[in-house]
C-alpha atoms as a printed R data frame, in Angstrom:
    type eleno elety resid chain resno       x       y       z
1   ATOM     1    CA   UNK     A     1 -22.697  33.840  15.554
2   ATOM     2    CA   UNK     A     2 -20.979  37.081  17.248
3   ATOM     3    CA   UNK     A     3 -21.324  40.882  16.432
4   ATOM     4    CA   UNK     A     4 -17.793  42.532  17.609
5   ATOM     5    CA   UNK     A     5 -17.276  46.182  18.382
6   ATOM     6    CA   UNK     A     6 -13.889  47.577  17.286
7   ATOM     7    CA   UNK     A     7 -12.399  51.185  16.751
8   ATOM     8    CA   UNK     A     8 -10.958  52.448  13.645
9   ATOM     9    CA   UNK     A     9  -9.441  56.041  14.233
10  ATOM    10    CA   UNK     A    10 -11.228  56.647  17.624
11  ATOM    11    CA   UNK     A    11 -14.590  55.403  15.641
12  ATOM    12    CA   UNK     A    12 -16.362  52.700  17.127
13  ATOM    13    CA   UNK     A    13 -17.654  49.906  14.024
14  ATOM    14    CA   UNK     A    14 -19.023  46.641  14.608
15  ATOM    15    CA   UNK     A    15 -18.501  43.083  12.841
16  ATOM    16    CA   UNK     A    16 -20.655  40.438  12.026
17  ATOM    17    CA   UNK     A    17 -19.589  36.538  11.818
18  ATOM    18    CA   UNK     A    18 -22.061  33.859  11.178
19  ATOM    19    CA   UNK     A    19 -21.414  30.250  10.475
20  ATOM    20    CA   UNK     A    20 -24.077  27.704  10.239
21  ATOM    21    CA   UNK     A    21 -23.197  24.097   9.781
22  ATOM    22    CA   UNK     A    22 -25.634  21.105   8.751
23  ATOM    23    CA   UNK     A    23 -26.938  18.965  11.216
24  ATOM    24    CA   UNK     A    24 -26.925  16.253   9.229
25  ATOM    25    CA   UNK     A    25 -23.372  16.489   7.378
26  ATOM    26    CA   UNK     A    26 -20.998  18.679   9.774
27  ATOM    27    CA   UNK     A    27 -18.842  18.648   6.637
28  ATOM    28    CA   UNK     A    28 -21.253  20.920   5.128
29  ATOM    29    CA   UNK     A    29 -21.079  24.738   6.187
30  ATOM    30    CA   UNK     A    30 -21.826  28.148   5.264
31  ATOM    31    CA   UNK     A    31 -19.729  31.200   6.676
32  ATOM    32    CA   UNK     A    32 -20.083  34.822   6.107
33  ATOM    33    CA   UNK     A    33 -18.575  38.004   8.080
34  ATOM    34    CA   UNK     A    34 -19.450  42.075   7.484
35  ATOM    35    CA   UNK     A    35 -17.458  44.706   8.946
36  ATOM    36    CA   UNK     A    36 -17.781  48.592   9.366
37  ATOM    37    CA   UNK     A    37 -21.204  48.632  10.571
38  ATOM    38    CA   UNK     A    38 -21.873  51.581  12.076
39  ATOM    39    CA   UNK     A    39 -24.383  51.123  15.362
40  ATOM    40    CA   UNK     A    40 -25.131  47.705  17.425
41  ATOM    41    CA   UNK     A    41 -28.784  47.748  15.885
42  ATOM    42    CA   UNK     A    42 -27.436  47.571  12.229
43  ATOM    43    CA   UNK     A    43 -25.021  44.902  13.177
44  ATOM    44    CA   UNK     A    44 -28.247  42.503  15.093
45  ATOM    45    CA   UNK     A    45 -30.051  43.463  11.897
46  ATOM    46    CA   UNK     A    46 -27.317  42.447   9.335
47  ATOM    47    CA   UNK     A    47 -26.694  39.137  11.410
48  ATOM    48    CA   UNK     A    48 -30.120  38.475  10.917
49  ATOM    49    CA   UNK     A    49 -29.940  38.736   6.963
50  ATOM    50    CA   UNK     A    50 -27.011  36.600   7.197
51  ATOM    51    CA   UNK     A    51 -28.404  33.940   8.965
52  ATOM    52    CA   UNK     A    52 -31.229  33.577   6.541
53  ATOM    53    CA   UNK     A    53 -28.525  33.787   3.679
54  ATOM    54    CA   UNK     A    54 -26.534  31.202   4.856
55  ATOM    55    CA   UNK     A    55 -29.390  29.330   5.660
56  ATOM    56    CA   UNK     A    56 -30.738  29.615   1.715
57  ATOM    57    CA   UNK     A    57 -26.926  28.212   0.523
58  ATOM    58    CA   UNK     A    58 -26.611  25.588   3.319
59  ATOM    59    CA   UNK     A    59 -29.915  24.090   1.944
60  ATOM    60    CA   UNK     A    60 -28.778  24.255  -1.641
61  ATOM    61    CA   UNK     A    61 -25.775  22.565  -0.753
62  ATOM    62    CA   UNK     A    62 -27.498  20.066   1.847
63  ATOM    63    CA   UNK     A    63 -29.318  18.683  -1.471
64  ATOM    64    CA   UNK     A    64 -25.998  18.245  -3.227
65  ATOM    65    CA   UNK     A    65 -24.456  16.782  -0.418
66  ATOM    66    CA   UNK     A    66 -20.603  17.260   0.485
67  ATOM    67    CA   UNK     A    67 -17.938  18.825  -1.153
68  ATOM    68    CA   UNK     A    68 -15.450  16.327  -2.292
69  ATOM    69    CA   UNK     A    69 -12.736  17.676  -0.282
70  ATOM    70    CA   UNK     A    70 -14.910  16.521   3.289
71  ATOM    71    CA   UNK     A    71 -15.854  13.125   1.899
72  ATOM    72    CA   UNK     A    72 -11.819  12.164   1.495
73  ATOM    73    CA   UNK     A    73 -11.286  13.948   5.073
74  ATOM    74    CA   UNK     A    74 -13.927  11.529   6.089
75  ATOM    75    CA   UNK     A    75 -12.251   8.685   4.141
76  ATOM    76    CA   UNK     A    76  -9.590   9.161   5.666
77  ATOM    77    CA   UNK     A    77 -10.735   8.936   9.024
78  ATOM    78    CA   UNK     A    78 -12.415   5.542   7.741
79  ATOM    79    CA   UNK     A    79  -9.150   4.288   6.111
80  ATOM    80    CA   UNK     A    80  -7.195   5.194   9.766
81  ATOM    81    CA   UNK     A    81  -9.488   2.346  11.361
82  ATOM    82    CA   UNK     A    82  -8.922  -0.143   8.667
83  ATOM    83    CA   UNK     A    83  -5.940  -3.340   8.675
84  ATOM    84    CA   UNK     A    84  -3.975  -0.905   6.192
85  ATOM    85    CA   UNK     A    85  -0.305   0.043   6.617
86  ATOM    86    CA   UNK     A    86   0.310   3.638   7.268
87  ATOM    87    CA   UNK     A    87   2.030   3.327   3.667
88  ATOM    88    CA   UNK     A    88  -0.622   2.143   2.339
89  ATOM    89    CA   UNK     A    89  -3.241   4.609   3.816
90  ATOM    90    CA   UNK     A    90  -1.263   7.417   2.978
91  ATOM    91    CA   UNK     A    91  -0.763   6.682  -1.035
92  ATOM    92    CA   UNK     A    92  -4.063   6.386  -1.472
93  ATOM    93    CA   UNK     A    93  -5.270   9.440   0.118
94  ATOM    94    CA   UNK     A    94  -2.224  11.670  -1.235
95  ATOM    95    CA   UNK     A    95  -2.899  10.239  -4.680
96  ATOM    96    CA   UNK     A    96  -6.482  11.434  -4.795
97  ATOM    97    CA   UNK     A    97  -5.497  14.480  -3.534
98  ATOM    98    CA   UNK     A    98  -2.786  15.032  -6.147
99  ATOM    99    CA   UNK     A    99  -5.299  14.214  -9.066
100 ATOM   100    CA   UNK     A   100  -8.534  15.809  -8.082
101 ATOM   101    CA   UNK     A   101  -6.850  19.194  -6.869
102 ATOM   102    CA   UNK     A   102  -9.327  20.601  -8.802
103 ATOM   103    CA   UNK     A   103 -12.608  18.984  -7.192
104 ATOM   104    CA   UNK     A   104 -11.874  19.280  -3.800
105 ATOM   105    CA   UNK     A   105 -13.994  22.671  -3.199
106 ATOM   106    CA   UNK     A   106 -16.657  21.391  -5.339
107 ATOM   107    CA   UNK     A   107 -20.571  19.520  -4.096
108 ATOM   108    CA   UNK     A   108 -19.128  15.320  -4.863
109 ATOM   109    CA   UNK     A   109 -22.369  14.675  -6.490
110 ATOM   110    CA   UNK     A   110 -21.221  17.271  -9.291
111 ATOM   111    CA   UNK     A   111 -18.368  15.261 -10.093
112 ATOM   112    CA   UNK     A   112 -19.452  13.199 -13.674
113 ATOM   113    CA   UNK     A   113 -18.694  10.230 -15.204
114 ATOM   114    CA   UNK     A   114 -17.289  12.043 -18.138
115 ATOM   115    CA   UNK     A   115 -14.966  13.926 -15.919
116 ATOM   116    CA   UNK     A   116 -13.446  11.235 -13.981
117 ATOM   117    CA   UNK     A   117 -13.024   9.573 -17.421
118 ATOM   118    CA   UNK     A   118 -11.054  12.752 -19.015
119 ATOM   119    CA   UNK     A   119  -9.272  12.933 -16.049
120 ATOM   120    CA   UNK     A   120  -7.997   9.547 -16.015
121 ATOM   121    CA   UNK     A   121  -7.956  10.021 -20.076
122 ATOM   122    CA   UNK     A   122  -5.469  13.020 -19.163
123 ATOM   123    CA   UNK     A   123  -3.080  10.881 -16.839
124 ATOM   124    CA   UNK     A   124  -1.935   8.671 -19.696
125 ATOM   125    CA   UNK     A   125   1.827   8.199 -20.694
126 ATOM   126    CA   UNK     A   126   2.437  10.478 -18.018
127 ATOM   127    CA   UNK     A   127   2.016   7.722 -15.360
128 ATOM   128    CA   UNK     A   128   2.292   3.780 -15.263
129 ATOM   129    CA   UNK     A   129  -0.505   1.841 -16.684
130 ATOM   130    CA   UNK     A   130  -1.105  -0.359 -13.259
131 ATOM   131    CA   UNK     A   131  -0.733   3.035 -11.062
132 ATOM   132    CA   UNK     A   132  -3.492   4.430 -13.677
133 ATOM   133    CA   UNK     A   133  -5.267   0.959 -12.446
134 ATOM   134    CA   UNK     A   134  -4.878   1.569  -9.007
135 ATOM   135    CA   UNK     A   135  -6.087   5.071  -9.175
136 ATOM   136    CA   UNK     A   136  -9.157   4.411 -10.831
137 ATOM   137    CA   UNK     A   137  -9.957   1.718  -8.257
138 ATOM   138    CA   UNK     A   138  -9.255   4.588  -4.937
139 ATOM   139    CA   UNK     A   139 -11.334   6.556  -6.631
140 ATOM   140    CA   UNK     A   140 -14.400   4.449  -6.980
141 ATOM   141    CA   UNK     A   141 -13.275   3.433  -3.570
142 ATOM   142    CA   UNK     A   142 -13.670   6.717  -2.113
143 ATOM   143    CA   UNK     A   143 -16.877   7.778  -4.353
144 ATOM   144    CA   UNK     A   144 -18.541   4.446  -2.736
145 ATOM   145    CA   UNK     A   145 -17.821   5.441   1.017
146 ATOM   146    CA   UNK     A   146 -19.295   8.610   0.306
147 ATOM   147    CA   UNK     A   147 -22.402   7.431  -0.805
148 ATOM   148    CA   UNK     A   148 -22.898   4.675   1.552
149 ATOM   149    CA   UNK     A   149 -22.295   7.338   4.702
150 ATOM   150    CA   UNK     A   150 -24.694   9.829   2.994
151 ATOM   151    CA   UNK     A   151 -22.049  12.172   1.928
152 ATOM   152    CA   UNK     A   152 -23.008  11.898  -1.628
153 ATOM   153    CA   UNK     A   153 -27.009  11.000  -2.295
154 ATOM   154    CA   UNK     A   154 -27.725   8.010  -3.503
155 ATOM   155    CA   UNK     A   155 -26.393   8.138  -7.272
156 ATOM   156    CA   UNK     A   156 -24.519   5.928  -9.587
157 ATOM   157    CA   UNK     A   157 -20.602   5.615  -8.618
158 ATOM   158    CA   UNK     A   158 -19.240   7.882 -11.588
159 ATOM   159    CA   UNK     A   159 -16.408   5.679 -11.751
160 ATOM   160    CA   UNK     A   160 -18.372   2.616 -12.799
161 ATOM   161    CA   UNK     A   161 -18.240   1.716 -16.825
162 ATOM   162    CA   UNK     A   162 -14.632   3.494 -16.848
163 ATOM   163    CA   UNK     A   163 -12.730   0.127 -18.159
164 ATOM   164    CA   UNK     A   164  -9.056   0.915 -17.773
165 ATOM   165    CA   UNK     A   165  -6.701  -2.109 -19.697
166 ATOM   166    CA   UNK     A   166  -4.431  -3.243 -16.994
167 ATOM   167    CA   UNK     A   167  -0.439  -3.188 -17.668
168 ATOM   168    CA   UNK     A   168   0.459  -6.287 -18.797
169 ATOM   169    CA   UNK     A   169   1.744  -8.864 -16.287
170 ATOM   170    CA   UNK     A   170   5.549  -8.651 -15.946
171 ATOM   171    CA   UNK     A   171   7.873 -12.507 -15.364
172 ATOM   172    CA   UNK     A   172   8.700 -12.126 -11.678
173 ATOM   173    CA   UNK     A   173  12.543 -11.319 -11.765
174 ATOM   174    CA   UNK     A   174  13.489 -15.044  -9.803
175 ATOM   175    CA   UNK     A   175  17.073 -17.321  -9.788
176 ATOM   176    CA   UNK     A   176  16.766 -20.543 -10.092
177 ATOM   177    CA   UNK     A   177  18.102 -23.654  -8.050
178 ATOM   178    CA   UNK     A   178  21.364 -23.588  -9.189
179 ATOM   179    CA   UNK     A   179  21.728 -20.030  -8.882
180 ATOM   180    CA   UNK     A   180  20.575 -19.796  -5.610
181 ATOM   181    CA   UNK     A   181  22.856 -22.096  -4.694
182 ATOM   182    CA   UNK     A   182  25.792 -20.021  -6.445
183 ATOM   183    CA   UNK     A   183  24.923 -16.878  -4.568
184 ATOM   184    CA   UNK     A   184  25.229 -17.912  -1.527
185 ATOM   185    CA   UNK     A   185  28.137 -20.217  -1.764
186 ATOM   186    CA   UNK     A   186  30.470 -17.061  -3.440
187 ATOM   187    CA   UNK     A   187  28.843 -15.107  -0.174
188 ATOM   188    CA   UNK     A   188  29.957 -17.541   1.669
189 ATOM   189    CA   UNK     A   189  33.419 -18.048  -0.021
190 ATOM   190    CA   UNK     A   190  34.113 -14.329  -0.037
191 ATOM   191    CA   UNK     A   191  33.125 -14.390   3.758
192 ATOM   192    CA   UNK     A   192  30.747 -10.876   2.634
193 ATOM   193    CA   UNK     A   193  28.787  -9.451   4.971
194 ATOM   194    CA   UNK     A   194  25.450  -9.798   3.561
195 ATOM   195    CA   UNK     A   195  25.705 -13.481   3.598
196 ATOM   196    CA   UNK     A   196  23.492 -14.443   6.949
197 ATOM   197    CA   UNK     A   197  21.115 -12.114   5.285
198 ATOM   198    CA   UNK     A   198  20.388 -13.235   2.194
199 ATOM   199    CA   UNK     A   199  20.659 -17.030   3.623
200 ATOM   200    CA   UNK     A   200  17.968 -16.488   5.896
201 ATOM   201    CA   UNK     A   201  15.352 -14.893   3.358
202 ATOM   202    CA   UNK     A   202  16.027 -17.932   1.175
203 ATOM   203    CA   UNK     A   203  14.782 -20.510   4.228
204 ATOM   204    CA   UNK     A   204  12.148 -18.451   5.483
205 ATOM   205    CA   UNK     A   205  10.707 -15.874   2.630
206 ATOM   206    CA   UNK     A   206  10.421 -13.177   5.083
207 ATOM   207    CA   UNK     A   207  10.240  -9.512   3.548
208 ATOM   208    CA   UNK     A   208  13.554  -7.071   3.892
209 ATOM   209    CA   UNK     A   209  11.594  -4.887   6.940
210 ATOM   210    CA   UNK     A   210  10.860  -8.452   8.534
211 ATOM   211    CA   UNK     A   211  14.319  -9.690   8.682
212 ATOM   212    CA   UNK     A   212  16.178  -6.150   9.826
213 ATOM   213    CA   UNK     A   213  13.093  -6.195  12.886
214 ATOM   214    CA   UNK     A   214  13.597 -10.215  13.505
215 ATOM   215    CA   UNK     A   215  15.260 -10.760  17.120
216 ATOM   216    CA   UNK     A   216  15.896 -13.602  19.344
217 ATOM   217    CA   UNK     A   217  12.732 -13.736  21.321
218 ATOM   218    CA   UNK     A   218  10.847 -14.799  18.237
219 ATOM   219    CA   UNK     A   219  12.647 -17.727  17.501
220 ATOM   220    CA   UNK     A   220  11.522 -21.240  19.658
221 ATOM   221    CA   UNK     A   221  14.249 -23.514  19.546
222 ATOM   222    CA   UNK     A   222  11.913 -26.056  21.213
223 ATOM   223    CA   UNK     A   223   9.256 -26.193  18.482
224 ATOM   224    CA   UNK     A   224  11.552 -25.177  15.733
225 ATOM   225    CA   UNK     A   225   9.668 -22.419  14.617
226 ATOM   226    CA   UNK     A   226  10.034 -18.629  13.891
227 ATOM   227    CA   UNK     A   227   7.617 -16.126  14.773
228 ATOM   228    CA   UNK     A   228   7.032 -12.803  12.545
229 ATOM   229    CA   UNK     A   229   5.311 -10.226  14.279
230 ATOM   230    CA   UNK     A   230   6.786  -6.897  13.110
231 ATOM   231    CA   UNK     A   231   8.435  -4.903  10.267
232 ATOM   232    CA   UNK     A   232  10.848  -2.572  10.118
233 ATOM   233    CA   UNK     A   233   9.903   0.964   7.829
234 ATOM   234    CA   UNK     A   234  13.433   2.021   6.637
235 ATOM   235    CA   UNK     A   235  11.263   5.774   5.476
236 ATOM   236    CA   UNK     A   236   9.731   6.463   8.673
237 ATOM   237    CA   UNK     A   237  12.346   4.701  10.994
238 ATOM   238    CA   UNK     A   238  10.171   2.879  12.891
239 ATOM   239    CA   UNK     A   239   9.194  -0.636  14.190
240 ATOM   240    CA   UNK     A   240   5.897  -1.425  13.313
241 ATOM   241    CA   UNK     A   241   3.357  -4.244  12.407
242 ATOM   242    CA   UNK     A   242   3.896  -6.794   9.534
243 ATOM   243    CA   UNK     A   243   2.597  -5.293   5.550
244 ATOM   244    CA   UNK     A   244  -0.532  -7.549   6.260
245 ATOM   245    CA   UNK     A   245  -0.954  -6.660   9.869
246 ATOM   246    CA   UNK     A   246  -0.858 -10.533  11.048
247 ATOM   247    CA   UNK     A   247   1.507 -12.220  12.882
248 ATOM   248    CA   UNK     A   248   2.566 -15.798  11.398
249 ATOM   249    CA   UNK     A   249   5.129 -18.430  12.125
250 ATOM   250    CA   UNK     A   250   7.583 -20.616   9.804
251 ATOM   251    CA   UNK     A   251   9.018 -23.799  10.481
252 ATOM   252    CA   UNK     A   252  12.823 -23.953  10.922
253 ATOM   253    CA   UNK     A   253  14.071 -26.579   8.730
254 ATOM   254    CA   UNK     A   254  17.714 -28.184   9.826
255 ATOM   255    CA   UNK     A   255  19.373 -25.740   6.960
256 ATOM   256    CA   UNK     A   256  18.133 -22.473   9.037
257 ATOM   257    CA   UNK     A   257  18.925 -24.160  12.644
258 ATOM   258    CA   UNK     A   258  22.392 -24.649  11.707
259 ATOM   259    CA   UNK     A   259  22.852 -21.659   9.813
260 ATOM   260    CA   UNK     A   260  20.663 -19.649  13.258
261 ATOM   261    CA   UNK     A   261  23.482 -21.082  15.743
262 ATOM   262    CA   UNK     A   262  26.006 -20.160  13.556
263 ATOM   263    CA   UNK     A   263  24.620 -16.112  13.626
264 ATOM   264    CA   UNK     A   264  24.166 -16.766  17.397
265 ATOM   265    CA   UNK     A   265  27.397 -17.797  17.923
266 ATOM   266    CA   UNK     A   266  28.564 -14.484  17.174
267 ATOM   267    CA   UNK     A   267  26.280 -12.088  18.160
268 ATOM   268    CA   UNK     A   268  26.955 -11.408  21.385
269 ATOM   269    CA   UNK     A   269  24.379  -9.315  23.196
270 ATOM   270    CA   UNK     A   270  22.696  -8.272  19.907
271 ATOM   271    CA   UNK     A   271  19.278  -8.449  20.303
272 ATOM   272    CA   UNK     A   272  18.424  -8.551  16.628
273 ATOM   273    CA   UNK     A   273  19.063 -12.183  14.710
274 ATOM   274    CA   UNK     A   274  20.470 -10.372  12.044
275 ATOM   275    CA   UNK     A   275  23.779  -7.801  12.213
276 ATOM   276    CA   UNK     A   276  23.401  -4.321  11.522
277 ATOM   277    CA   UNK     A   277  24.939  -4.278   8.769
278 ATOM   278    CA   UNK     A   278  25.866  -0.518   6.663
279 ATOM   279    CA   UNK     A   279  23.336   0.934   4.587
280 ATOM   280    CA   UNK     A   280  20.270  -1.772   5.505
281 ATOM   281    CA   UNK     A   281  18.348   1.050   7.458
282 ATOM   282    CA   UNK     A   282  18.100   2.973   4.696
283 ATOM   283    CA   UNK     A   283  17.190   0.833   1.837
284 ATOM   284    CA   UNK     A   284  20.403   0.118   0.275
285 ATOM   285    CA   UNK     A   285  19.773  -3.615   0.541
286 ATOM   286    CA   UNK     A   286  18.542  -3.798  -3.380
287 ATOM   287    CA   UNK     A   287  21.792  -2.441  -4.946
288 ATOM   288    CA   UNK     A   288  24.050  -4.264  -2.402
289 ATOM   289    CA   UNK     A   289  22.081  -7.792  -4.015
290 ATOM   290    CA   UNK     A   290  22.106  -6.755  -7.447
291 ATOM   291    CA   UNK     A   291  25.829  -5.718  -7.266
292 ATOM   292    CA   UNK     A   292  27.194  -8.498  -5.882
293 ATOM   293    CA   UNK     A   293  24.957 -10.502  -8.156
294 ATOM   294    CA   UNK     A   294  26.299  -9.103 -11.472
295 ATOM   295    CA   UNK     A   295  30.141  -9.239  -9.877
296 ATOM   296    CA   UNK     A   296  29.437 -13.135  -9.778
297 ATOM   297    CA   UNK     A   297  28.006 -13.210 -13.525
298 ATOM   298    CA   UNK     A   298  24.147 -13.692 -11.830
299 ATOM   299    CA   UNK     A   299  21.043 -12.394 -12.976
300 ATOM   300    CA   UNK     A   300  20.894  -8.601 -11.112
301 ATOM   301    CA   UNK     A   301  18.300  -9.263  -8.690
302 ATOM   302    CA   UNK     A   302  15.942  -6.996  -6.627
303 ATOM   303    CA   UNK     A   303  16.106  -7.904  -2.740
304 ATOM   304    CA   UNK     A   304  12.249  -9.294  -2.873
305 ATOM   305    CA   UNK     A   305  13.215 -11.872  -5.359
306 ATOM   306    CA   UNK     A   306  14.666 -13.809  -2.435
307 ATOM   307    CA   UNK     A   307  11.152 -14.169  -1.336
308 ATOM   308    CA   UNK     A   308   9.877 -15.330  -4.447
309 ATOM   309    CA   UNK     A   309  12.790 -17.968  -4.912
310 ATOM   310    CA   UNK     A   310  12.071 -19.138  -1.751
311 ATOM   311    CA   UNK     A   311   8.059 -19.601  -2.438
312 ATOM   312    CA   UNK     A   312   9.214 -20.904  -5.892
313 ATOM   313    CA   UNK     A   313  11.559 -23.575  -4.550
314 ATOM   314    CA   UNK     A   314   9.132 -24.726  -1.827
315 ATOM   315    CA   UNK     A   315   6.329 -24.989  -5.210
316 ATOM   316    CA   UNK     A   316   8.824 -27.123  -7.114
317 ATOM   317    CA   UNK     A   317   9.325 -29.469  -4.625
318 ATOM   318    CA   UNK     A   318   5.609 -30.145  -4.165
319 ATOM   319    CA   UNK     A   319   4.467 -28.169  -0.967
320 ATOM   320    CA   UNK     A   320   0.892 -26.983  -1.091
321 ATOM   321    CA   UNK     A   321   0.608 -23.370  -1.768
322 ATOM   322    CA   UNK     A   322  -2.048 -22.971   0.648
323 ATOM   323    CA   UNK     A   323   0.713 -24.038   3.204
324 ATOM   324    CA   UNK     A   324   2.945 -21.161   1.551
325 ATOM   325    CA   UNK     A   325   0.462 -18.868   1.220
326 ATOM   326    CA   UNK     A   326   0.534 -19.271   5.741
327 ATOM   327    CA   UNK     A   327   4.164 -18.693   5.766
328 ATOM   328    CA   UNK     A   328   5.302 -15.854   3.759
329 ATOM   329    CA   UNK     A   329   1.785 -14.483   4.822
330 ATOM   330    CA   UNK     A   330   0.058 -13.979   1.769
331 ATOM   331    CA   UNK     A   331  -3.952 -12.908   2.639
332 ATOM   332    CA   UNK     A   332  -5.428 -14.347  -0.607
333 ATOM   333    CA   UNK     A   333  -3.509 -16.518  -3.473
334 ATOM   334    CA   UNK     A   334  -3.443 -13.942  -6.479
335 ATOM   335    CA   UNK     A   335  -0.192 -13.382  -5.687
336 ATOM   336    CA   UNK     A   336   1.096 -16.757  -5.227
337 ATOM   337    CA   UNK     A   337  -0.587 -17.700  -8.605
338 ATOM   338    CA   UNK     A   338   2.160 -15.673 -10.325
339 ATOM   339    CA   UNK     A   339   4.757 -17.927  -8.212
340 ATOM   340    CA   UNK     A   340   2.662 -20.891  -9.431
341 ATOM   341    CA   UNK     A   341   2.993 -20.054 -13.231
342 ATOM   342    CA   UNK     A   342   6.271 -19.391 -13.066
343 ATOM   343    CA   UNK     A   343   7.328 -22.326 -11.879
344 ATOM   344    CA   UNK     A   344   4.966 -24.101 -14.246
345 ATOM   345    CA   UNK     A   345   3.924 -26.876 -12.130
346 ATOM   346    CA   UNK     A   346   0.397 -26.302 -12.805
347 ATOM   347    CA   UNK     A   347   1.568 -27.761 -16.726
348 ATOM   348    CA   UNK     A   348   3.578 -30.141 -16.001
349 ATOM   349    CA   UNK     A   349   3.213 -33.724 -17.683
350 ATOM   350    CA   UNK     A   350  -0.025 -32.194 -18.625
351 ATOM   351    CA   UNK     A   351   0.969 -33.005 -22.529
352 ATOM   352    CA   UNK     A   352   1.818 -36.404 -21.773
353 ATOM   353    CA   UNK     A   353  -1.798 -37.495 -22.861
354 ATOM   354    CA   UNK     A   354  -1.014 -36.490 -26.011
355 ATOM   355    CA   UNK     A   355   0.337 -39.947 -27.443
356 ATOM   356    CA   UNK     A   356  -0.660 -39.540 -30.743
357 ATOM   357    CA   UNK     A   357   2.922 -39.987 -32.894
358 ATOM   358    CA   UNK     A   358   2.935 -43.635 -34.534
359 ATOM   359    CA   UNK     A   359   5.608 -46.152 -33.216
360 ATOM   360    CA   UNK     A   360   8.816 -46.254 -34.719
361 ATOM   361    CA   UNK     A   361  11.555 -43.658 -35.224
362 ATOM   362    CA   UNK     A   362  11.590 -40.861 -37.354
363 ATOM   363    CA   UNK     A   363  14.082 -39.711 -39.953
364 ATOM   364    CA   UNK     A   364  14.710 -36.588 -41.953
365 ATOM   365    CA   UNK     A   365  15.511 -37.424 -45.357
């Protein structure tokens, strides 16, 4: 609360600010200011009025609860505490605010069912169906926080019912055995530059930001083991923690050893495992793959196929994908159920019981 004095052509006028703020929800708040009063007393007797005004509001809006705008802010000081990436954390907050422009001055427990549906509705061929997915799950996200911290009173989630059919599972782009082993021989051959690279995410799975932040201190020559504990960001150009936030370790089979003292052997003081090579810092590690993939008559490639041919290989040769799961660090095994089914060796021989042709050959007349 303040009453000002201030001149206007020699004349003395006074202004009048009052803000009152919940108790309860500091998100919630009521301003108001009047100017050109003319004496002190009608400026103390103004504030009053105000004060009761705001009052009045405040209590209309206490019963609604927050404005949708404060219960994101809020989320988003939830989210910052949270094992997220700051990639992660920022999508989802920037997407809500992209797509509910419109809410974000309005009470949160206004917000219906029917609007978060036409919204959605209203998103349609303009975005992906699994971003649409996503979207709709943030949302409910965010409408849940606010109710469980009080934000919103205790009502149904408005996003609950809203059934969104999810885009249709996609075959993982992968090479097989053969053509793994074609890739990296020509890479070899050709003596390119890219070759230590690519050889190491095909005996370890590591992620592209894992591999350009690997150095020499993680690797233990003594246990034959590697330890990932960081990732580089190739946006933000910055070291930071691994997608899943957890550090984990994979065993160095005799391939990588060999192929680890051949990349020592000539990399001097370099810190990093891998060399610097032109263009990796800023993402161009996809089209130099996919490239060199198509020169050699190879399936293009994305760069984070390497990891799945690596999980893919280690499934096909019988290795328990909880044990994967551990090393390409994996929290839960939706994802490496798609590695799974690709490499169909939850079907295999499973038709065998199936001896139900009589003996004898069979000829087509």
């Amino acid at each position: 609360m303040a009453i000002k004095p201030y001149e206007v052509e020699g004349q003395t006028f006074y202004q009048v600010y009052v803000n009152v703020r919940s108790s309860e929800n500091p998100g919630l708040r009521v301003q108001r200011k009047l100017k050109l009063i003319k004496t002190e007393r009608d400026a103390k007797r103004e504030e009053i009025r105000l004060i009761r005004e705001c009052e009045r509001e405040l209590a209309e809006k206490t019963t609604k609860g927050a404005l949708w705008g404060s219960v994101i802010e809020a989320w988003e000081k939830k989210l910052a505490k949270e094992p997220l990436t700051d990639n992660t954390r920022t999508d989802y907050v920037a997407a809500i605010r992209k797509h509910t422009q419109n809410w974000l001055k309005r009470s949160a427990l206004d917000i219906s069912n029917a609007e978060v549906r036409q919204l959605l509705d209203g998103l349609k061929g303009s975005i992906s169906q699994s971003y649409l997915h996503k979207l709709k799950i943030v949302l409910g996200k965010a409408f849940t926080f606010g109710i469980e911290e009080g934000l919103i009173p205790d009502i149904k989630n408005p996003v609950h019912g809203i059934k969104i059919r999810k885009a249709e599972e996609k075959k993982p782009e992968i090479l097989n055995f053969e053509q793994i082993r074609k890739l990296l021989q020509e890479a070899k051959r050709l003596n390119y530059d890219w070759y230590p690279v690519w050889a190491v995410a095909l005996l370890t799975g590591m992620r592209n930001g894992e591999l350009y932040a690997l150095q020499w201190s993680d690797i233990n020559w003594e246990t034959r083991t590697l330890s990932v504990t960081k990732s580089y960001n190739c946006q933000k150009r910055i070291t930071k923690s691994t997608k899943s936030g957890c550090w984990r370790t994979v065993p160095l089979s005799d391939s990588l050893m060999d192929l680890l003292k051949e990349i020592k052997a000539t990399a001097g003081d370099r810190a990093e495992v891998l060399p610097r090579l032109k263009g990796w810092s800023k993402g161009e590690q996809a089209i130099r793959l996919r490239m060199f993939c198509m020169g050699i008559g190879l399936p293009s490639v994305k760069f984070h196929t390497l990891r799945a041919c690596f999980a893919t290989q280690l499934i096909r040769n019988g290795v328990a994908p909880i044990q994967i799961q551990k090393i390409c660090g994996w929290k839960d095994l939706e994802t490496m159920q798609r590695y799974i089914r690709l490499a169909g060796i939850e079907t295999v021989g499973v038709t065998e019981v199936l001896n139900i042709l009589p003996p004898g050959s069979f000829r087509l007349c």
